[in-house]
N, C-alpha and C positions, 0 to 999 in steps of 0.2 A: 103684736105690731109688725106690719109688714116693710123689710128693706126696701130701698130705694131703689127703684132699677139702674142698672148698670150703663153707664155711660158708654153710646155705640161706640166709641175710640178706644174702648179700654178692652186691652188685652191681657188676661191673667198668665202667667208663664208655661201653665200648663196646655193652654191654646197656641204656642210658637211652636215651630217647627221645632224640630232637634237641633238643627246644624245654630238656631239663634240661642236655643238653651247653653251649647256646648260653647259657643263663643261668650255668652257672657259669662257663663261658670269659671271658664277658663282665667277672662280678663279682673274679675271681684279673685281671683288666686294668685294672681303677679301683684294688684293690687295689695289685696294684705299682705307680702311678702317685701314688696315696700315700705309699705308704712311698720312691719316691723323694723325693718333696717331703719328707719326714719327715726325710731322712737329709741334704738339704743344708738346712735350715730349723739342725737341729742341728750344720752347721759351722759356719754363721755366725752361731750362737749363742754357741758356743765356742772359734772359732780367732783366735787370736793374742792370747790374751789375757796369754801370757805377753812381747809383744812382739815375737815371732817368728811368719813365715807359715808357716802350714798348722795342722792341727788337732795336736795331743801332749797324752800323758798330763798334764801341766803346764799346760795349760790348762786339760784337766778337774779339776785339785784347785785351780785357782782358782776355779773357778764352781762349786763345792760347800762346801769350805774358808776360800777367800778366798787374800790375797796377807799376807803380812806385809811387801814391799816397797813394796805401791802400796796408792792410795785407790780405793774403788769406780767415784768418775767414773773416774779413769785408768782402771781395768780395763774398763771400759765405751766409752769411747773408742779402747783400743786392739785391742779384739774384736768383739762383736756392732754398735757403732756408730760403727765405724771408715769406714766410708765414707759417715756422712751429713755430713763437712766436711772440706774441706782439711786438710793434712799442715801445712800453717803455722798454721792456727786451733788445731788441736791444741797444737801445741807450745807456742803460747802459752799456753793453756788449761794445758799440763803446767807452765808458769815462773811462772804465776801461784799457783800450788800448793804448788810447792817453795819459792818467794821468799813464803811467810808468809800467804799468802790474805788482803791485805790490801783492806779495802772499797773503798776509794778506787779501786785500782787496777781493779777487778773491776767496778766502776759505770761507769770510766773505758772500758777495753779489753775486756773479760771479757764483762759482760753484754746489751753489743750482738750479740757471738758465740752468745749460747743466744734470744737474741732470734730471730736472721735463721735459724737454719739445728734450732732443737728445740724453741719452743713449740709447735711444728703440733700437736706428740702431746704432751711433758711441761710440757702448762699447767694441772694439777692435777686436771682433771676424771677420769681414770682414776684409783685408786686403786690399782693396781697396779701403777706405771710411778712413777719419782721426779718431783716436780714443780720444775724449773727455773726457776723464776719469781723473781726476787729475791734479793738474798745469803743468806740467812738459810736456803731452802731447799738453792738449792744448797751452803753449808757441811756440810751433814747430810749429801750425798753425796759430801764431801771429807773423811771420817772413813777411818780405815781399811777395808781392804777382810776382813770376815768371810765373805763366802762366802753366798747364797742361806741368807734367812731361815728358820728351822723353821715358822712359819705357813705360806709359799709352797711350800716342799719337802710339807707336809700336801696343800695346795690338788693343788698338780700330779701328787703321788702317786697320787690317788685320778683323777684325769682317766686316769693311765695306765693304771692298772691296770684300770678296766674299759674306756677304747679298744683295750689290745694285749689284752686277751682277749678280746673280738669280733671282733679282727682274728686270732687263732692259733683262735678257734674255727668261723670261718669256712673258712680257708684249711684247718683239719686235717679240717674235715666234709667238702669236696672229694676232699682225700688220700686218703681214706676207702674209695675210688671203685679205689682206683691196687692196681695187684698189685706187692706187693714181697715177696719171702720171703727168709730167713725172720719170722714175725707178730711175735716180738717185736723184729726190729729196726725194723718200721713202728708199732708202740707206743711204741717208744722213740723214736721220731724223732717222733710225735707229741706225747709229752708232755713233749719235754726245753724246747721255749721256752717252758711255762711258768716252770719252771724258771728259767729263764735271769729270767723277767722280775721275778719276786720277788727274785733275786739283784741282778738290778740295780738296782732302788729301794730296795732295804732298803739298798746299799752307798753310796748318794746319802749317805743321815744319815750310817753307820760314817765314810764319808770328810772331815766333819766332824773328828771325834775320832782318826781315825788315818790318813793321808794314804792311803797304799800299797791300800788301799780301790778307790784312784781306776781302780787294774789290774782288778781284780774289776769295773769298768762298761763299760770297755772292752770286754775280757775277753765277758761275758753277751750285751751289744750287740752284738759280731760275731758272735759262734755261732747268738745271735734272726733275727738277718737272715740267716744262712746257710741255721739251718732252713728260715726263707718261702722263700730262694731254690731250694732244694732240694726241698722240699712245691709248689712253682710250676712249675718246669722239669718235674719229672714227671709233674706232674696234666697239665699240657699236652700232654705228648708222648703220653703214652699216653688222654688226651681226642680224638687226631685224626692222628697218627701212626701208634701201635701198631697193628701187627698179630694180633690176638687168639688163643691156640694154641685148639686142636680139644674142650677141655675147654670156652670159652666156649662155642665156635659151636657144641658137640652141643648145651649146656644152655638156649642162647636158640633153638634149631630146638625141640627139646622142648616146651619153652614156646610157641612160637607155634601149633604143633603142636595144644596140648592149647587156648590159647586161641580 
């Protein structure tokens, strides 16, 4: 059974100039070097915040959710800023919390501790960041832990939503380039990490309101990253790998031919 002929728009990579191969080769290599940083930025945004090492679902419906066992500082100290002090400073920090968050105490022991080792960044001047500066501040972040506010969940949504679609509209305009058949499975692989990325910030909020949510960010988040890794591997291989069948090389002889 004979393929389909090749749609006259479509250009396989191996018919682009060099200077267009070397630019997108280039641009899919800052890219994954991104979305590496991207993907360990969000473990140790995330991990352990249930008190346990590595990243789990339970962490992510803390940092969306919140805890109904711990306080935000706790959640904060024992996930994303767990390693800016000691395993002794912490603890303390946890006995002065459990033992009534008494002022005294907190002037006495406590607030030497946010002195030496977290004004650098939370001495109020960000406004996005809690401000540690004296009892009274830090008490506000010794409230329960509700989970990433609906203001900041608005703020970060809208950062993602148009960074990972420059980043799936880039990477799929490469793809573009790649022979895969059949055409709707290279449509559908291009279009599904859209997909994926609306399902995942719409599930940020839902996981508010209904924990189990937290599977659905998971869930969207590996499949996103599969796609680019799967849209990357292939642009590549066949950007400088592939060996082109006899349908290219008649149509670019052709071409150069009539050029």
């Amino acid at each position: 059974m004979s393929e389909p002929p090749l749609h006259h728009l479509y250009l396989h990579f191996q018919e682009l100039p060099w200077s267009l191969r070397t630019l997108y080769t280039a641009t899919l290599l800052v890219l994954a070097t991104g979305y590496l940083f991207a993907l360990l930025h969000l473990y140790g945004s995330h991990a352990g915040r249930d008190g346990e090492p590595g990243l789990s679902v339970r962490d992510v419906v803390i940092a969306y959710s919140g805890s109904k066992e711990s306080t935000r500082l706790e959640s904060a100290l024992r996930g994303p800023m767990a390693s800016m002090l000691p395993t002794s400073e912490a603890n303390e920090i946890f006995g002065w919390i459990h033992g009534g968050l008494d002022k005294a105490v907190f002037e006495k022991d406590i607030d030497p501790i946010f002195e030496k080792r977290c004004l650098a960044c939370h001495d109020g001047s960000n406004p996005h960041i809690p401000h540690l500066g004296g009892y009274d501040n830090v008490l506000e972040t010794a409230q329960l832990d509700e989970g990433v506010d609906i203001f900041t969940l608005v703020r970060v949504s809208h950062i993602h939503l148009f960074g990972l679609t420059f980043i799936f509209f880039i990477t799929s305009l490469i793809f573009s380039h790649a022979y895969v058949r059949p055409v709707w499975l290279k449509c559908l692989i291009v279009a599904f990490p859209f997909v994926q990325i609306v399902l995942d910030i719409f599930s940020w909020y839902l996981t508010k309101v209904f924990e189990p949510f937290a599977y659905v960010i998971v869930i969207a988040g590996g499949l996103m990253g599969a796609c680019f890794a799967f849209m990357w591997v292939v642009s590549m291989y066949q950007m400088w790998l592939y060996k082109p069948s006899e349908r290219f090389a008649a149509r670019t002889a052709e071409r150069r031919a009539i050029g």
